[in-house]
N, C-alpha and C positions, 0 to 999 in steps of 0.2 A: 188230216195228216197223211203223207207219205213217205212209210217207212223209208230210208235210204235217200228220200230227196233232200242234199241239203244246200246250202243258197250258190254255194259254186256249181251243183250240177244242174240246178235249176237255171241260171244263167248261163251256162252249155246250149241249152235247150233254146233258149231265148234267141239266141245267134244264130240257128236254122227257120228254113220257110220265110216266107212272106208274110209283113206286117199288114193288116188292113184298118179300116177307119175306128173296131171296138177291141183295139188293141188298151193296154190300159196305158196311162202316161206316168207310173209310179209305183214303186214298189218296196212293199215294207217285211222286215223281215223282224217278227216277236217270236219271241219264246212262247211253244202250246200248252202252254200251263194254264190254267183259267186265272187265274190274279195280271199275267201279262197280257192274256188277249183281251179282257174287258176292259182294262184301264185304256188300251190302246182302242178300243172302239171309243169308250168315253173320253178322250182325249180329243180325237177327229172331230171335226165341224159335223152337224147332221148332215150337210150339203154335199156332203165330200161320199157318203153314204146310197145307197140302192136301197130301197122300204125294206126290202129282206133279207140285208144281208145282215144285220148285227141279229137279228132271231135264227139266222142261219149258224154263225160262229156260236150263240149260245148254244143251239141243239145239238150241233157236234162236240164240247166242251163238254154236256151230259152224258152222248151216247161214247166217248172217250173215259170220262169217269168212271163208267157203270162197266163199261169192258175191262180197266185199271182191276176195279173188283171183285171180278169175276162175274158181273151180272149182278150184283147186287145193286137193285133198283135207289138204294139209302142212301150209295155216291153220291146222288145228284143233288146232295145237300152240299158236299163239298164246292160245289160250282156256284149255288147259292149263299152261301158265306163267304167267297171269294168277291161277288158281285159285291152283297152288302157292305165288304170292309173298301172294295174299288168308291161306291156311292157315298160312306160316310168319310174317306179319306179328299172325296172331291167335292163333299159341302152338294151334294147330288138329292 
């Protein structure tokens, strides 16, 4: 997450420089709550996917939890009961 980027200034951004060939062809914009970014990685095709990136979105959805907490390492239950209700809501 960054603070103050939000999808108009991001798209600001996108209309300077030069595009090259690993530019991406699509872009989604979820809410960074963990219940919206997992359902939306579980939703995607795996195809559509990089091997590391939905372990990537989860370990930032932890280290965001645990800083919400103050540091409190027991957040990262919350990211984990967001997944499990994402998994049994999609029969996962």
């Amino acid at each position: 997450m960054v603070p103050g980027l939000d999808e108009a200034a991001l798209r600001l951004r996108w209309t300077r420089g030069v595009t090259d060939k690993w530019e991406h062809d699509r872009f989604e914009f979820v809410d960074a709550d963990p219940e919206s970014v997992l359902g939306f990685i579980a939703d995607e095709p795996e195809s559509r996917w990089t091997p590391c990136a939905p372990a990537l979105f989860y370990l930032a959805l932890i280290r965001g939890a645990v800083r919400r907490a103050g540091g409190d390492p027991a957040a990262r239950f919350l990211v984990e009961q967001a997944e499990q209700k994402v998994m049994r809501e999609r029969g996962l």
